[in-house]
N, C-alpha and C positions, 0 to 999 in steps of 0.2 A: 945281154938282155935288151928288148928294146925298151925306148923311153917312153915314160907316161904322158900319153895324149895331155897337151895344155888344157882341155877342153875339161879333162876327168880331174888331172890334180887342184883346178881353181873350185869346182865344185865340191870335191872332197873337203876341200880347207875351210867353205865356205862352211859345210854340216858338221864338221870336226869342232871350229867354233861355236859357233851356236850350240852343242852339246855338249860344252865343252864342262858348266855348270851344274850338268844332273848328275845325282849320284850314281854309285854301279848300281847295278842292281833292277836300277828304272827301265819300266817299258815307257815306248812310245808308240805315237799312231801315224803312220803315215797317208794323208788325203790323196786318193791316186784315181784318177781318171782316165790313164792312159795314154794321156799326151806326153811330148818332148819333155815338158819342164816336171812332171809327177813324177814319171817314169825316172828320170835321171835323179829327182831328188830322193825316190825310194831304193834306186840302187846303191847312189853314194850312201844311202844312212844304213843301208846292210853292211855294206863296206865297214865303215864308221864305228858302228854300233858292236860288230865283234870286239875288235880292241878297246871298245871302249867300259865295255860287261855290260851293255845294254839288250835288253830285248825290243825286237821290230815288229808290227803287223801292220798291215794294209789297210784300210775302209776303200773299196770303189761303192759309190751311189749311183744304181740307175735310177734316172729321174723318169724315166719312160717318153721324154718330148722327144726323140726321136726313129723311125723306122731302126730294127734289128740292136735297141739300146742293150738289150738285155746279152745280147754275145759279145756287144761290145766292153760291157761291162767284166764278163767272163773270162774273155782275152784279158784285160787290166788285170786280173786276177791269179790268171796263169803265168802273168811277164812278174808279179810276186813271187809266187809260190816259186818262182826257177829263179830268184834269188835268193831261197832259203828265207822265207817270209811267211805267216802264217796272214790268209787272206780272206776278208770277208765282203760279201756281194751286201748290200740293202737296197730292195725297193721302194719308192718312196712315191708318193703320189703327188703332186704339183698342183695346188686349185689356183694361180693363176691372181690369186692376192697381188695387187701391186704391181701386176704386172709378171709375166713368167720368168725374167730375170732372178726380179726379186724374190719372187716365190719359189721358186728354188734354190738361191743362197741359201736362205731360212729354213727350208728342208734341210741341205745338206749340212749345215752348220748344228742342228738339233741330231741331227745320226751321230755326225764324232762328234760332239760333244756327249752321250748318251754311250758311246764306244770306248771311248776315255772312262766315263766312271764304270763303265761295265769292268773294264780291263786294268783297273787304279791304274792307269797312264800319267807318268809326269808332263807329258807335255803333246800337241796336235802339232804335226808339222806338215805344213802349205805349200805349193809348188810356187808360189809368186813370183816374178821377175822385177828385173829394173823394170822393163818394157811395161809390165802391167803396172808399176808405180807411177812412171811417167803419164801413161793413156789416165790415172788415177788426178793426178794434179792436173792434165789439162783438163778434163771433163768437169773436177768441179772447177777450175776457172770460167769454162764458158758458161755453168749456172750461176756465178757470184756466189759462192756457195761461205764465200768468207775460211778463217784459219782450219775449223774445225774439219775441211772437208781437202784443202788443198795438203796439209800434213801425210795425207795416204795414210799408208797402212805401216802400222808398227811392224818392225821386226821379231818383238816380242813384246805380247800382252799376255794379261791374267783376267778374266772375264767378271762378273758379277756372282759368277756361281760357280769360278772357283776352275774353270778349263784355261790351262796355259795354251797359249797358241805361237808358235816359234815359226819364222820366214828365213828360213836361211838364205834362199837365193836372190832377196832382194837387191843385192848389189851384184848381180850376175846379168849376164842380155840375155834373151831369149836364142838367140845364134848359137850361144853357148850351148848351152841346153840339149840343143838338136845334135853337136860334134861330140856331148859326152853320148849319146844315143848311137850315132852312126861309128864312134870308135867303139862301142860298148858291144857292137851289133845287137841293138835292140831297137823295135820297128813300135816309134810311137805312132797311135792312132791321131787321127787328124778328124779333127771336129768340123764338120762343116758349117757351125755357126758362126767359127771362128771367122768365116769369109763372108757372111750375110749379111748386106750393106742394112738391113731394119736396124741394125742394133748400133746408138752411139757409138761403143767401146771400138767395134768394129771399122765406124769413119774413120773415129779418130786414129788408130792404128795404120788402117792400108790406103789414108787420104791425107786426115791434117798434118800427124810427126813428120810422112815423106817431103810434106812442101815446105814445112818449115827447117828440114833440114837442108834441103834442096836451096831457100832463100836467104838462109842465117847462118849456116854455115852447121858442120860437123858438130855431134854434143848435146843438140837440144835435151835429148831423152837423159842425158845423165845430169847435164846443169835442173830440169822436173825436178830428178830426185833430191838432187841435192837440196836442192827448196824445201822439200816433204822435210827433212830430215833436220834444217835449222828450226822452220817454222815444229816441228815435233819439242825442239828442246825446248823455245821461248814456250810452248805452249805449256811443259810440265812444272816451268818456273813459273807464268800467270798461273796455273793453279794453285800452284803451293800458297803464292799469294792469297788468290780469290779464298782458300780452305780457312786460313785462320781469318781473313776480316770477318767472312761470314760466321763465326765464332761467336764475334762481337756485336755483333748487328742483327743478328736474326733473333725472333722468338718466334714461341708457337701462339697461335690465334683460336678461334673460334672455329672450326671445320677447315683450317686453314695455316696458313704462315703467315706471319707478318714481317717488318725489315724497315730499319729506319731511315724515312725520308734523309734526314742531315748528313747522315754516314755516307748515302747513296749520293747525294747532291757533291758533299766534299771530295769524291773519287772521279779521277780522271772518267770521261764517256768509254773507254775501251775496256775499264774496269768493272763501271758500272753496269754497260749491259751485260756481261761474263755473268757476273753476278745474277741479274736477273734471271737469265737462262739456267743458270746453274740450279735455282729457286725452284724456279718451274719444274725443271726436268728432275730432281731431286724427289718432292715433294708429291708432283701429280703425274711423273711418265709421259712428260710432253714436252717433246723438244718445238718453240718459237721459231721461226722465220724472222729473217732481220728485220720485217716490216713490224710483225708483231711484238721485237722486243724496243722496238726506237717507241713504239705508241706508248709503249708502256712506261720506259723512261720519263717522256715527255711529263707524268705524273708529278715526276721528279724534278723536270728541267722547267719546265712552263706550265705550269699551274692556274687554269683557270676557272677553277672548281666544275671539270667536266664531268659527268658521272665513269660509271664502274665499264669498264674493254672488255667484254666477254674475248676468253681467249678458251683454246680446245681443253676442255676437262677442265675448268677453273676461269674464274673472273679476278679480275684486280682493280682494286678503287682507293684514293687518298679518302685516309681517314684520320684526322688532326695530321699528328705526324707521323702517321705508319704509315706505309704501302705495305697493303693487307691481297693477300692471294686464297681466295677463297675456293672449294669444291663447286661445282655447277649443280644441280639436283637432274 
């Protein structure tokens, strides 16, 4: 017999893991767009999913931004179904909120999630890459985006409402990807945004990683992840932190929360702004800007009875010794 493509068995081992945790029985959803990296992570979790007593389906989303979306979407559909997959098309509409990137993550991420509980799914699984992890950590470095943004993207999270989301291939290149396809004989679709210099993701890919590998030598894209992936672990230990101090320190206020100056003053600054944000984002659904979480510390740090920060959804103003976070009307 011949041997198994290095390309199919790294991949296999990669969703074999990752699912390695759900009971028999569980369906899952596979996000498939039709590229190298979907395409192969839907075939290996067909593979997978047999032996493992799992049931598979598909989600492709046409978002409609591009000429002939809708057969391409359909193609995606049928490279499913010819792996024994049960497959489903959505179209979606894109208004362009935040930008048409962003406006359709948000699309697509509300289908499977919506697909998931339609189908009790234990779990969504992403076609992500090293490569996409990498382009993930330099992107937020060039905005300062601080820890929350350079960590990437989990391997696996649980959302707010309850959708598990599994990345099996994040320790995998995107190279890869393409050899379980081309030994797989299966013809993934090629996005042509992929190559459209408008789009950061896009520089950074077929401009920045090349020169800095070109100038630093072999590695860059895997020492990114590896960064995502310590700065992931300090960051679930500062929560655990930040969960119980805020325990102690917070109460509820008048239209608002409040947190005590002393508590807040006594905690190292990398603690205390966690905190604040945490406050925020908790309480009124508003994630701060570094600018707007130092002003607000400053309450804390240097106190010269200034009045109340209007911040987005909410103000905060020193009151004796509270820092009180109020609704805005």
């Amino acid at each position: 017999m011949p041997s198994l493509s290095p390309a199919i068995a790294e991949i296999r081992l990669a969703v074999r893991t990752a699912l390695a945790d759900l009971p028999e029985g569980s369906t899952v959803i596979v996000a498939l767009s039709g590229g190298a990296d979907s395409l192969a992570l839907a075939a290996a979790t067909a593979f997978e999913a047999s032996r493992l007593g799992l049931t598979v389906a598909s989600v492709t989303i046409d978002h409609g931004l591009q000429e002939a979306s809708a057969e391409v979407a359909a193609r995606a559909a049928d490279s499913a179904k010819a792996l024994g997959l049960d497959a489903l098309v959505v179209r979606v509409d894109v208004d362009g909120a935040g930008g048409p990137e962003a406006a359709a993550r948000e699309a697509r991420y509300r289908v499977l999630r919506d697909a998931a509980a339609d189908a009790g799914a234990s779990a969504v699984l992403l076609g992500h890459t090293l490569d996409d992890q990498a382009e993930t950590v330099l992107l937020g470095l060039a905005r300062g985006s601080g820890a929350a943004s350079l960590q990437g993207m989990s391997p696996a999270r649980e959302d707010e409402e309850g959708t598990r989301w599994l990345r099996p291939l994040l320790g995998v290149r995107r190279e890869t990807t393409r050899a379980f396809c081309a030994a797989s004989d299966l013809q993934p679709w090629e996005d042509p945004h992929n190559q459209d210099a408008r789009f950061a993701r896009v520089r950074a890919r077929n401009s920045v990683l090349p020169v800095l590998e070109a100038e630093l030598g072999p590695g860059i894209a895997e020492a990114l992840a590896r960064t995502a992936e310590q700065l992931r672990e300090d960051t679930e230990a500062f929560d655990e932190m930040i969960h119980e101090t805020i325990e102690d320190i917070v109460e509820h206020a008048e239209a608002g929360i409040s947190v005590s100056v002393a508590a807040l003053a006594a905690n190292p600054a990398a603690l205390r702004n966690r905190i604040i944000r945490l406050v925020v984002d908790s309480e009124f659904g508003v994630s701060l800007t570094r600018t707007q979480t130092v002003e607000v510390a400053r309450l804390v740090t240097d106190w010269s009875g200034q009045g109340p920060i209007d911040l987005p959804g909410c103000s905060a103003v020193r009151r004796g010794g509270q820092l009180v976070f109020a609704a805005r009307d």
